[in-house]
C-alpha positions as CSV (number, residue, x, y, z in Angstrom):
1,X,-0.6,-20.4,-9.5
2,X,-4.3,-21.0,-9.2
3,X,-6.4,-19.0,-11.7
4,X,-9.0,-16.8,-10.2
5,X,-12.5,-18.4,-9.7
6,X,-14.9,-16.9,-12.8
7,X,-17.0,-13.6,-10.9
8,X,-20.3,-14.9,-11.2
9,X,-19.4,-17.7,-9.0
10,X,-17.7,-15.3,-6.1
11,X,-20.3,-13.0,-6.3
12,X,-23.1,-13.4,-8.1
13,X,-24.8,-10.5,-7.4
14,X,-22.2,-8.1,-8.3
15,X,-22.4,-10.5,-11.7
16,X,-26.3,-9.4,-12.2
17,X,-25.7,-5.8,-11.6
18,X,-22.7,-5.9,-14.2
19,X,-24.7,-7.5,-16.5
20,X,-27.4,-4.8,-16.7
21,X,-25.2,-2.0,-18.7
22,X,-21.9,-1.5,-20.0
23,X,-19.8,-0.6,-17.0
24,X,-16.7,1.7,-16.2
25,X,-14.3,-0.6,-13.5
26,X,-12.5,1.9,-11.2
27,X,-9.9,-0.2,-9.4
28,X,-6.5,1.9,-8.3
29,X,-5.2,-0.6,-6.5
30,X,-4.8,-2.1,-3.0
31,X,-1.7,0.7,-2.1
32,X,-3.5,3.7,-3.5
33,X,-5.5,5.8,-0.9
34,X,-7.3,8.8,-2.2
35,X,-7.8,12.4,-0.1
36,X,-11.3,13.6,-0.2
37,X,-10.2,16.3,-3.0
38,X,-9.3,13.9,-5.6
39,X,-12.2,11.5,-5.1
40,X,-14.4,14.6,-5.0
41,X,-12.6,15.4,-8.7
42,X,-13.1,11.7,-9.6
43,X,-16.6,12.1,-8.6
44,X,-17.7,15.0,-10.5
45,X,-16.2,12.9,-13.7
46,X,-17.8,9.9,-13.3
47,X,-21.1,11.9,-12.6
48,X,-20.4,14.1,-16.4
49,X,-19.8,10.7,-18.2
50,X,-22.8,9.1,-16.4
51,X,-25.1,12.1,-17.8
52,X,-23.3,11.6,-21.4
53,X,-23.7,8.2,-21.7
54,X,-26.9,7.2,-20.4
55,X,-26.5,3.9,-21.2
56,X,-23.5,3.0,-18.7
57,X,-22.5,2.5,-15.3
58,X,-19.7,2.8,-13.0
59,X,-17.9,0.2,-10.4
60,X,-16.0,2.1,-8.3
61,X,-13.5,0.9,-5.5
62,X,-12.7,3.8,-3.4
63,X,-9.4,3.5,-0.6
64,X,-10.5,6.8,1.5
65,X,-7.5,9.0,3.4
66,X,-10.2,9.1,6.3
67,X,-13.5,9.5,6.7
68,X,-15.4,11.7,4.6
69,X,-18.5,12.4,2.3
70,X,-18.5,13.2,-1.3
71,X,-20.8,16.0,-2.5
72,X,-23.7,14.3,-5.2
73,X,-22.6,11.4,-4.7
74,X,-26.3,10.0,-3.5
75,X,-27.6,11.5,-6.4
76,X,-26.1,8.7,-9.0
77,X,-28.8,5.9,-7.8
78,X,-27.9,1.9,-8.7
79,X,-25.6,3.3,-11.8
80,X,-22.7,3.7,-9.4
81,X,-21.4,1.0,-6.8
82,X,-18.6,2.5,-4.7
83,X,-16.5,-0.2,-2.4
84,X,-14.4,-0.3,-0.4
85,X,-13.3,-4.3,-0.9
86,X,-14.4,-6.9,-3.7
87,X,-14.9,-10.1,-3.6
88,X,-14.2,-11.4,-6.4
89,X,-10.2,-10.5,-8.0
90,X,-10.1,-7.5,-10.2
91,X,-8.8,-9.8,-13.0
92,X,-12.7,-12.0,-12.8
93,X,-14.8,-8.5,-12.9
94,X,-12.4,-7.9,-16.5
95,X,-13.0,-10.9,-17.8
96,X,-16.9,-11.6,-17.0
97,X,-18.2,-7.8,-15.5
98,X,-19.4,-6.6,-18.8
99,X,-16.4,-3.8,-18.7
100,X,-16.0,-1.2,-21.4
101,X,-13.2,0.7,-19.0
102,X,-10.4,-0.2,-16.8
103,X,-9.8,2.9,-14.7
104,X,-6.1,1.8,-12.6
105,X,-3.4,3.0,-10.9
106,X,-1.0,1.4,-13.5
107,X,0.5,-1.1,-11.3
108,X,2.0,-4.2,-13.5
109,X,-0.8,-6.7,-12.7
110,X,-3.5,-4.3,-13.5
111,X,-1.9,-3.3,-16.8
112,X,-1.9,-6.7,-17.6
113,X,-4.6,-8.3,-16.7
114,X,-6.6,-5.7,-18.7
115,X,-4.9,-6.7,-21.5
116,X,-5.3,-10.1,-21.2
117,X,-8.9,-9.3,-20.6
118,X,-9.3,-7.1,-24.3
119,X,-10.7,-4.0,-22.4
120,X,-9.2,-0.7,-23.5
121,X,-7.8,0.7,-19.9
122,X,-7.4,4.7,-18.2
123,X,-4.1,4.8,-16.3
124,X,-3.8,7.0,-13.4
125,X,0.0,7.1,-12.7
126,X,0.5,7.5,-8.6
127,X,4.3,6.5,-8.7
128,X,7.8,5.0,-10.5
129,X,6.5,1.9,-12.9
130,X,3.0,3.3,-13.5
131,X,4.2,6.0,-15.8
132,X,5.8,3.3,-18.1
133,X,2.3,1.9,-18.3
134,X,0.6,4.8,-18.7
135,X,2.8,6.0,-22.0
136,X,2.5,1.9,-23.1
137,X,-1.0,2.3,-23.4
138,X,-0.9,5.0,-25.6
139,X,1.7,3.4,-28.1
140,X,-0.4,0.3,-28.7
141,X,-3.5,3.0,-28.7
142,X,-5.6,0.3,-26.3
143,X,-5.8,3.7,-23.7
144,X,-5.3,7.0,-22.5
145,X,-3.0,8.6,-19.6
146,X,-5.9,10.0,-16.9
147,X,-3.8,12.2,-15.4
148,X,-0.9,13.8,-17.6
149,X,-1.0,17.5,-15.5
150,X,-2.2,16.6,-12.5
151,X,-0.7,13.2,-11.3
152,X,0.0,11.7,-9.3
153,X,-3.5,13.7,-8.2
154,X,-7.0,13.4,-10.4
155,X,-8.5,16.6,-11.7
156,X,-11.5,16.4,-13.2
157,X,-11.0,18.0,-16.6
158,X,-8.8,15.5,-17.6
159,X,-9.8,12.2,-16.7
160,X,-13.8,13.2,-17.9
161,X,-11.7,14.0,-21.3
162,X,-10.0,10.8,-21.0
163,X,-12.7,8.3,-20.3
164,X,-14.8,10.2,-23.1
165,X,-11.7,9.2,-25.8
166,X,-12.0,5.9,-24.8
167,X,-16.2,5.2,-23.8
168,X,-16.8,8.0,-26.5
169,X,-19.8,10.1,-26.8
170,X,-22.1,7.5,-28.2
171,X,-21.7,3.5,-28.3
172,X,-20.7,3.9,-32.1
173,X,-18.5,6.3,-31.4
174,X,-15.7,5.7,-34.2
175,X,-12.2,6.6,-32.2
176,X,-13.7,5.0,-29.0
177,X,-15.1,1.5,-31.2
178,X,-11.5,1.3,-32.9
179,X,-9.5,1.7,-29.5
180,X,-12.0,-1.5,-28.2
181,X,-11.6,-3.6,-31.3
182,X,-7.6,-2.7,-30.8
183,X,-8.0,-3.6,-27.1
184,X,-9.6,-6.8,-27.8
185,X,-7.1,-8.0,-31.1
186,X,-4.5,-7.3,-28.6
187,X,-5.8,-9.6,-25.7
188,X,-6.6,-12.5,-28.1
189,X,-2.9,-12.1,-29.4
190,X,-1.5,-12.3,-25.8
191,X,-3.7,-15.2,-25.2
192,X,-3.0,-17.2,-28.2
193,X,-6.4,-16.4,-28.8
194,X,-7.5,-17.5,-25.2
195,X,-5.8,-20.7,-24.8
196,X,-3.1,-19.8,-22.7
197,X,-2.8,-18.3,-19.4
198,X,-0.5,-15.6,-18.6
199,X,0.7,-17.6,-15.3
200,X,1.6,-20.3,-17.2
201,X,3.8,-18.5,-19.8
202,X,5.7,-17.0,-16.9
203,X,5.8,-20.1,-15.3
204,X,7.3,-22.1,-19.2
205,X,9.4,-19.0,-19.1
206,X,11.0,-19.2,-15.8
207,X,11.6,-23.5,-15.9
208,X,13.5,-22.5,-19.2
209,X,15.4,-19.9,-17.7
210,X,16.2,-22.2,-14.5
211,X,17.0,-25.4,-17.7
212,X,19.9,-23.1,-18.9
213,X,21.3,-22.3,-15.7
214,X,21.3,-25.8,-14.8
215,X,22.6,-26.8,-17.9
216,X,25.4,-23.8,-17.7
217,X,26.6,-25.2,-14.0
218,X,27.4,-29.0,-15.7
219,X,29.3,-27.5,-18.1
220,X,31.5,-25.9,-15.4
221,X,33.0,-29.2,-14.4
């Protein structure tokens, strides 16, 4: 499996604006659509933790049910960048876009590639596997469950409280600075300390598992 090309090499703009603040990565997933109510709800949180944290900024890929306009949404100048496609993989934009938060769906490959990545992660449970992720997060304390009343929907309340316990208030915040470091000791472990890729652990793992049951079939005859 080829790894993905490094993000300021796909798109290097995108790189520059990344690199100005501390950024929020919304990303829920190629399958996930959103109805104007919850992106309006998603909206009006990113706008609250935009006004908090002054120092931030949000990235923001946005799957729309049709076509519609969300209210205030002009009125959040160059920090927010809503798309509707990216250039670069999801899994480059972890790894070089400057990300404090990884706002997903919970799919498998957006769990992990976060946590390869060392960046603490909001899970927004839509369906089946996602949950699983959502409550993993919260064991290993590297996230928080967006959603827990309203999913598979987004309601405002909850994900602004969510994204505060893991941004925090302030930069220093203690809860939020302790859920990164965890985040971050976590992706180094998974890595060996960022000297192996994920791809090519699954790919030792399945030659070893395809050794045995060759070796299994000889010793049938």
């Amino acid at each position: 499996m080829q790894a993905s090309k490094v993000l300021q090499e796909v798109d290097k703009e995108l790189y520059d604006w990344c690199s100005n603040r501390p950024t929020v990565f919304i990303c829920l997933g190629s399958n996930m659509v959103y109805s104007q109510e919850n992106a309006q709800e998603m909206l009006n949180s990113i706008c609250t933790i935009l006004g908090i944290r002054q120092d931030i900024q949000v990235l923001w890929k946005l799957k729309k049910t049709g076509d519609y306009k969300l209210d205030g949404i002009e009125t959040m100048g160059d920090r927010l960048r809503v798309v509707d496609w990216l250039e670069a993989d999801p899994s480059a934009i972890l790894r070089g876009g400057n990300v404090v938060c990884f706002v997903s769906h919970g799919g498998s490959n957006s769990y992990h590639e976060a946590l390869y990545a060392g960046v603490p992660q909001v899970i927004m449970p839509a369906w089946v596997d996602c949950y699983d992720f959502a409550a993993r997060l919260e064991y290993f304390g590297i996230g928080v469950w967006g959603n827990p009343m309203a999913s598979p929907d987004c309601l405002e309340s909850e994900l602004t409280n969510a994204l505060l316990r893991v941004i925090g208030r302030t930069p220093d915040d203690t809860q939020a600075v302790l859920m990164r470091n965890r985040a971050q000791a976590l992706g180094r472990l998974v890595s060996k300390d960022y000297t192996q890729e994920g791809r090519d652990i699954a790919a030792g793992h399945i030659w070893g598992e395809m050794q045995k049951v060759k070796a299994e079939r000889l010793l049938q005859f």
